[in-house]
C-alpha positions as CSV (number, residue, x, y, z in Angstrom):
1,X,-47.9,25.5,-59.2
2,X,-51.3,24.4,-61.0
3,X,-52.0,25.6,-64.4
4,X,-55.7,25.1,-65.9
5,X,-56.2,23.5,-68.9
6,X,-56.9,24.7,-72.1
7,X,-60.4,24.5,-72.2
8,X,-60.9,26.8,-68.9
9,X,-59.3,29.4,-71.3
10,X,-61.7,31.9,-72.4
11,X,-63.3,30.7,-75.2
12,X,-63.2,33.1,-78.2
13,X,-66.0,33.7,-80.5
14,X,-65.0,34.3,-84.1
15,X,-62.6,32.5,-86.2
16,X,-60.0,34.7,-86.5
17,X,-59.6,35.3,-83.2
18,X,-59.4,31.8,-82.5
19,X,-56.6,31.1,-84.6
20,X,-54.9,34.3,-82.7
21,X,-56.5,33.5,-79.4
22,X,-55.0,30.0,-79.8
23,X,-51.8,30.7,-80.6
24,X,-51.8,32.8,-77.9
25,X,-53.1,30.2,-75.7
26,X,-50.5,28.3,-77.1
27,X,-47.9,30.8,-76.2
28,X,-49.4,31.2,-72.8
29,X,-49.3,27.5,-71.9
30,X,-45.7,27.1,-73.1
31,X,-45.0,29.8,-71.3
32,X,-46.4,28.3,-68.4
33,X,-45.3,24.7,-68.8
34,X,-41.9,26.6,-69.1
35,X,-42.8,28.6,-66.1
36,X,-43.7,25.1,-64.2
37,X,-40.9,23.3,-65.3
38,X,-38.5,26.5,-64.0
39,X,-40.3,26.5,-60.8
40,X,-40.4,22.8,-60.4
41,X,-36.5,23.0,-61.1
42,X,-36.6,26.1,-58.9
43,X,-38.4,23.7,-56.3
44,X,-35.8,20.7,-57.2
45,X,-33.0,22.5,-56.5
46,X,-34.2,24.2,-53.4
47,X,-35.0,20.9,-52.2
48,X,-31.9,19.3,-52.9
49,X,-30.0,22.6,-51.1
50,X,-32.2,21.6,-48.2
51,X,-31.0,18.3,-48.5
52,X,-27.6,19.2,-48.6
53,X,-27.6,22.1,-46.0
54,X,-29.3,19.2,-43.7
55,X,-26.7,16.7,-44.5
56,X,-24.1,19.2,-43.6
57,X,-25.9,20.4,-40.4
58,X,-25.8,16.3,-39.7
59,X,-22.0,16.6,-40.8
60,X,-21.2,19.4,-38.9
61,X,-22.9,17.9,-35.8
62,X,-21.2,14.5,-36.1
63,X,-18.0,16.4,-36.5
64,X,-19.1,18.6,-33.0
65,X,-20.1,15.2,-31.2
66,X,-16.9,13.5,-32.3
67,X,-14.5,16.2,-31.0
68,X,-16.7,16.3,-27.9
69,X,-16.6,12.8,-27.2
70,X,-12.8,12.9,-27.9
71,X,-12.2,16.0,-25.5
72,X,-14.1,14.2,-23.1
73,X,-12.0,10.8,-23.6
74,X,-9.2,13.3,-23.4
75,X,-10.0,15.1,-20.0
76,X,-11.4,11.4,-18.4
77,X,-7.4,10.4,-19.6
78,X,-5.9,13.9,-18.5
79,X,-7.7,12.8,-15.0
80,X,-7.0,9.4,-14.7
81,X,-3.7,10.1,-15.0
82,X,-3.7,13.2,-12.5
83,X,-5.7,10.8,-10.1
84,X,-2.8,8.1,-10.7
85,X,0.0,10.6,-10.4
86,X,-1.6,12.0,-7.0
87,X,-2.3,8.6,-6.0
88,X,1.6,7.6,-6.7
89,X,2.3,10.7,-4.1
90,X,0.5,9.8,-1.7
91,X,1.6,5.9,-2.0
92,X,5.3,7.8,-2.0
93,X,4.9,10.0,0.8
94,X,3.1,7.1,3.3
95,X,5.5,4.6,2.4
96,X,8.6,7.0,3.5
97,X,6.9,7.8,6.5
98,X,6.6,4.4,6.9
99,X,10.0,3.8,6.4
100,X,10.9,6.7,8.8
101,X,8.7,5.2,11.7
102,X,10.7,2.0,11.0
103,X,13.7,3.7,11.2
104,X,12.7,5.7,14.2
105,X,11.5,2.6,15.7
106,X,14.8,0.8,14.6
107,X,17.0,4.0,16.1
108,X,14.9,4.1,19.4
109,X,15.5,0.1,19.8
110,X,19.2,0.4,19.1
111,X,19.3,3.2,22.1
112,X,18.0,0.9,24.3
113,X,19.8,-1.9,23.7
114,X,23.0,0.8,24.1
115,X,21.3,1.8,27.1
116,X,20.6,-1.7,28.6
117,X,24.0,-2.5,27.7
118,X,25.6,0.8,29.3
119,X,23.8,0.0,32.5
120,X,24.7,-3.2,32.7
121,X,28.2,-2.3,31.9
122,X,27.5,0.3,34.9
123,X,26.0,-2.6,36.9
124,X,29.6,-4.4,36.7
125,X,31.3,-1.9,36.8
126,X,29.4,-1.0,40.2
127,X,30.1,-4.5,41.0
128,X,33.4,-4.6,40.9
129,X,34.1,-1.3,42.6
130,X,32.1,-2.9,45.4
131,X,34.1,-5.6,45.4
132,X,37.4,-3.4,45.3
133,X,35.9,-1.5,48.3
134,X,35.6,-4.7,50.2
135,X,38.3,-5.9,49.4
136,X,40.3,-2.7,50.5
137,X,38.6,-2.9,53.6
138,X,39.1,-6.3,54.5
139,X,43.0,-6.1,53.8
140,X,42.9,-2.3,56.0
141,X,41.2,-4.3,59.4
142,X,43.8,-7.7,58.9
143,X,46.6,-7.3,61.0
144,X,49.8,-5.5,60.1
145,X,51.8,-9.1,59.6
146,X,49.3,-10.4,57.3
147,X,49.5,-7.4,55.2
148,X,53.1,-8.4,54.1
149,X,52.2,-11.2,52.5
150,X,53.2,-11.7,48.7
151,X,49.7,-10.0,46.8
152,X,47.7,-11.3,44.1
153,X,46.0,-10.5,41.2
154,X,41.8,-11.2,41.5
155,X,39.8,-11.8,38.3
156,X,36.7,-9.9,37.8
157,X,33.2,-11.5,36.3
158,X,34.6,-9.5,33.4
159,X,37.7,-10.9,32.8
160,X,39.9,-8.2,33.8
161,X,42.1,-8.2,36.4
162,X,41.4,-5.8,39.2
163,X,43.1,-3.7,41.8
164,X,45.7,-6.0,43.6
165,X,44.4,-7.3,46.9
166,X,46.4,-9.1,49.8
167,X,45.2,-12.1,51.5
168,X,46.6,-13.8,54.5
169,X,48.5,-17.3,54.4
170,X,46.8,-18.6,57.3
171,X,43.8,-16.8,59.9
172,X,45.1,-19.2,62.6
């Protein structure tokens, strides 16, 4: 706030006065230095509150930015790991399926080598039984005198011995 000097003060015309007009000027301009410095202190202080409500704003802010940013770090953690642990699930589950086409594979392979196996077994077996059957029919059309000839023992490709078959000492 401006105050005008004391000469822009009315100007008063008798002596008397003047002494009275100038203490009163004198009064007045205290009053309004007094006035000035209260307002500039007023002004100061407001200013300095402004200050200080903007560096608490910027505070405050800072403060709202930093938990942000954290909550954000937080979350982008929080989902990394959820991404991780889903990815360690899905790892898990294709891996066992994995391992239970392998072992599907590995059963299937072991039936048929048992079945190869078996049906060779059957094979020989079906071998042999021909041979039995041959055998038994050769020995039914020798003739009855060749027929009491001691019998012996014939080894299969197996290495068992099989049904007893007769042969004759001499076709001549």
């Amino acid at each position: 706030m401006h105050i005008p000097p004391v000469q822009n003060l009315v100007k008063i015309k008798d002596n008397s006065r003047q002494s009275i007009g100038r203490d009163t000027c004198k009064k007045g301009l205290e009053r309004a230095e007094i006035i000035v410095k209260e307002q500039t202190r007023k002004d100061t202080a407001e200013t300095r509150l402004r200050e200080e409500y903007r560096r608490l704003q910027d505070e405050r802010n800072h403060e709202e930015e930093s938990e942000r940013v954290v909550k954000e770090h937080i979350s982008k953690q929080e989902r990394d790991e959820a991404v991780r642990e889903l990815t360690r699930h899905q790892i898990s589950a294709e891996v066992r399926q994995e391992q239970q086409e392998e072992e599907r594979r590995a059963r299937s392979t072991k039936a048929d080598t048992i079945r190869f196996h078996l049906s060779e077994t059957m094979k020989a077996k079906e071998f042999e039984g021909a041979q039995d059957a041959i055998f038994r029919e050769i020995v039914a059309n020798l003739p009855i005198d060749a027929k009491e000839t001691p019998a012996r023992t014939y080894q299969s490709p197996g290495g068992r011995e099989s049904v007893p078959s007769q042969t004759c000492t001499s076709l001549d």
